[in-house]
C-alpha positions, 0 to 999 in steps of 0.5 A, a space after each residue: 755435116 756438124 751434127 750439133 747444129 741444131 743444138 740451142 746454144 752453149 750460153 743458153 742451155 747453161 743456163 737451163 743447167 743452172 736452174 737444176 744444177 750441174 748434178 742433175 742435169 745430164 749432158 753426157 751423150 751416153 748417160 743420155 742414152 735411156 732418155 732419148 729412144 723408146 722401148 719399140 726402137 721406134 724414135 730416137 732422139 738428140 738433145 743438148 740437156 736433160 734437166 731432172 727438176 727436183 721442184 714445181 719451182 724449178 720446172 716453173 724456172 725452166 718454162 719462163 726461160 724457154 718461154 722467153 727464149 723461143 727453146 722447145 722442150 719436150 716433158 718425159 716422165 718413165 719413157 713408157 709411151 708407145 706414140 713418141 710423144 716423150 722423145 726429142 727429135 733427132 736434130 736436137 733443138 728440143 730440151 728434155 724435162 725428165 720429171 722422175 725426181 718430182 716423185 713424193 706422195 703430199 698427203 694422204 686423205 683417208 676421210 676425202 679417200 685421195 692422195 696427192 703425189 707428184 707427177 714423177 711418182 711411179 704407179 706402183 709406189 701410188 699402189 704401194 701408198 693406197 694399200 698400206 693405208 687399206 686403200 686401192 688405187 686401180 690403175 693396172 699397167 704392164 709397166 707399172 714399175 716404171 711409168 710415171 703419174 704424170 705419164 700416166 695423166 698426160 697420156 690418159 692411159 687405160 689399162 686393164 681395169 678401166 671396165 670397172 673404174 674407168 680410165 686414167 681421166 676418171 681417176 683425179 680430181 685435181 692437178 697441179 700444172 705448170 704452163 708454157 709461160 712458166 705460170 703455176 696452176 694449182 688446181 689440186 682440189 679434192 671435190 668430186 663435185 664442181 660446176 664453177 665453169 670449164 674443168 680445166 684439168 681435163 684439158 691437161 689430162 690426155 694433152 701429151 704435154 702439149 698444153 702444160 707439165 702437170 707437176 703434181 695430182 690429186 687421185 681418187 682411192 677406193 676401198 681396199 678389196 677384200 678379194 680379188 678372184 681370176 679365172 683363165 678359160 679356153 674358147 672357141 671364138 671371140 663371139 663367145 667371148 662375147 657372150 660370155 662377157 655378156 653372162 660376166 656383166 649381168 651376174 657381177 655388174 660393178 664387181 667385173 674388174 677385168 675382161 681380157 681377150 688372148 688368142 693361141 699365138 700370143 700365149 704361144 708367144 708368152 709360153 716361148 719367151 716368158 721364164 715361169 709361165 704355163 698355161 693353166 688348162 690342160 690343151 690349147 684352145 684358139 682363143 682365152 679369157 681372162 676373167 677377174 671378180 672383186 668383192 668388197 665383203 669376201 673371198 666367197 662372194 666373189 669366187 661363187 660370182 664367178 663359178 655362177 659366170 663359168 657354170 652359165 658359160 659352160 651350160 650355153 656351150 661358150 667355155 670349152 675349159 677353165 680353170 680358176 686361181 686357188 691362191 694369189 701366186 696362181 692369179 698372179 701366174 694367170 695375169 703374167 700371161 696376160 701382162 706378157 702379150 706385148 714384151 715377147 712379141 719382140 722376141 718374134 720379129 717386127 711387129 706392126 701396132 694398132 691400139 684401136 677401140 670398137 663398139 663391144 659388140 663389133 668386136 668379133 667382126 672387127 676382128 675376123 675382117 681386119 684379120 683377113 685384111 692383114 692376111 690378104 696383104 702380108 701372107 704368112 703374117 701373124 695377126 696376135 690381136 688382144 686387149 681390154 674386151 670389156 671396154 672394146 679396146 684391142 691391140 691388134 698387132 701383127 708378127 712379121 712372118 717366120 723368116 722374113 726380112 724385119 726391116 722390110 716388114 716393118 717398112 709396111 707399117 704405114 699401109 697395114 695402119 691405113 688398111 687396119 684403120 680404115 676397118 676401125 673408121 667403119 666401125 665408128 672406132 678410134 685409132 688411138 683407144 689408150 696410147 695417145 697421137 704423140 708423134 706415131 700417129 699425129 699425120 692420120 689425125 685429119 683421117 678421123 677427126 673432122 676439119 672443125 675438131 682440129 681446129 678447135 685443138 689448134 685454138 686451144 694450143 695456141 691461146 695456151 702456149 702461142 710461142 709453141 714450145 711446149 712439146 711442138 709437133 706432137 698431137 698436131 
């Protein structure tokens, strides 16, 4: 069988060559190679060109041809997904649009507190560009060296500071888009304020790519904090993590940045596999909170707020340790355990995903059923569930048992999600809390969105992008 035959053909793709040009457009099978699979071994894909537009004009240029021509393409901005959404499939009739080159930072406005950047910027430069004009962009990933603004929009991604500044959607204004028909919207607007119809660039953000490629934002910036104060606590249970959550709320309102809940097995993980980690309390505990305080006016308000946290906590009897961060390498040694949790979990086997959200107060209940569910269904499988608890978003993912075959764990992923899932749905939860559909998730839509929704979606992709080029099969 001609493993090329799906590819588009040779006069066409030179012509979308043309339009980058040869330099930076890569054709070569092997430099392909980190474009066309996922860090989770999940997806692999086949294209006949990787073009890396150095321009909103050039990647405008690309959509009219594959407009006009029926070519689909899929948009990848760092390749950190986890749903598939930015790999072409294996046949390889999809064209990929790498958009890292689109990466410069067009202004910064200390009045309006924005800045405006390209979509290939990576989310650590937005943080290095806020901080060196006294400013503080929150969007807080594990793969912010790589992941890209325009990923990170397109995705609607979370992190682990959405409990005090929302997600990804909450922070930006404006967007600038390029449409399947190769139209530009500009729609890069500073105002927090604006009720002139439809806010269409809510549309694009958590779209996938399926609507339009954002090219460039607008981003909200916040005033530099003036500390940042982490504590690490051991506890009995997620019920007292609960509660303790409950204590954090109540003393530190807004200044609550972060809430995030471990079990022993994963910093068990972490402490196995992660160079430089140690756990910062003297024993093991069966579950750890990781707790973060901001202050905008000092160091002290914010380390009083959470001794008063832990003080209360110990006193009701929820703490059983804790220690907190006495200097900014020992908050960074805290946060390594948690930014850890996922990348070591391939260290121990097949690992099968659910990046789920509940109600807050469901939490421990979700976690206790879905735990003996799994269990029930995999003896000897290691459940290692954790996540944002301030925002009820869990990633409750289960290690394949000690031993056991990886390939044939791994073919039961789709009966552990349906079993996972379907605890979620009883809890009125999501199957998708910040990760996106992509590809991973797109056949267990109809299970959770009703009839009427997924037509809705399906009216809006087809008056967007009615030859269906932009990203097909993704999401829908």
């Amino acid at each position: 069988m001609d493993t090329h035959t799906h590819f588009p053909d040779p006069d066409l793709v030179a012509r979308f060559v043309a339009i980058v040009g040869e330099r930076y457009a890569v054709t070569d099978p092997d430099d392909q190679a980190p474009y066309l699979k996922e860090w989770r071994d999940l997806f692999t894909g086949r294209t006949a060109a990787v073009l890396r537009p150095g321009t909103t004009q050039e990647v405008a240029d690309i959509l009219t041809l594959a407009n006009e021509t029926g070519t689909a393409i899929v948009p990848q901005g760092g390749n950190t997904g986890l749903v598939g959404a930015q790999i072409p499939d294996p046949d390889g009739h999809e064209i990929v649009i790498s958009l890292g080159r689109l990466d410069r930072v067009r202004e910064v406005d200390l009045d309006s507190s924005t800045i405006t950047v390209e979509a290939g910027a990576t989310l650590e430069k937005v943080h290095e560009e806020a901080k060196a004009v006294g400013r503080y962009f929150p969007l807080t990933l594990a793969s912010q060296g790589s992941c890209q603004i325009g990923g990170n929009l397109s995705s609607n991604a979370g992190g682990t500071a959405v409990l005090a500044y929302g997600n990804a959607r909450a922070l930006c204004l404006g967007l600038e888009v390029i449409l399947p028909t190769g139209e530009i919207w500009n729609g890069l607007r500073k105002l927090h304020k604006d009720n002139t119809g439809y806010d269409l660039k809510q549309l694009f953000i958590g779209a996938e790519g399926t609507l339009g490629i954002i090219t460039a934002a607008v981003l909200k910036l916040e005033p530099e904090p003036k500390a940042q104060e982490v504590a690490f606590a051991g506890l009995a249970s997620p019920k007292d993590a609960l509660d303790l959550l409950a204590i954090a709320k109540a003393r530190a309102g807004g200044q609550l940045t972060a809430f995030e809940l471990m079990p022993r097995i994963g910093l068990q993980y972490v402490l196995r596999h992660q160079p430089g980690s140690r756990l910062p309390l003297e024993d093991e505990h069966d579950w750890y909170v990781l707790t973060e305080i901001t202050s905008g006016r000092s160091s002290q308000e914010a380390r009083t707020l959470l001794e008063e946290i832990y003080t209360e906590g110990f006193e009701a009897g929820l703490v059983e340790d804790a220690a907190i961060a006495q200097s900014l390498d020992q908050s960074a040694a805290f946060w390594l355990l948690r930014h850890s949790l996922s990348e070591v979990q391939k260290q121990e086997g097949g690992s099968i995903k659910h990046d789920v959200s509940v109600p807050v107060a469901r939490i421990p209940q979700f976690l206790e059923e879905a735990t003996a569910k799994v269990t029930e269904m995999v003896p000897g499988c290691r459940p290692v569930p954790f996540g944002h608890m301030g925002d009820g978003n869990i990633h409750f993912n289960v290690s394949q048992p000690v031993g056991a075959d990886k390939e044939t764990y791994l073919a039961l992923w789709d009966e552990m999600n349906a079993a996972v899932h379907a605890i979620v749905a009883s809890y009125e939860g999501s199957i998708s809390a910040e990760h996106g559909i992509g590809r991973l998730k797109r056949d267990l839509l109809p299970g959770v969105k009703s009839a009427l929704e997924l037509d809705m979606m399906r009216r809006i992709k087809a008056s967007f992008d009615p030859n269906g080029i932009l990203n097909p099969g993704r999401i829908l």
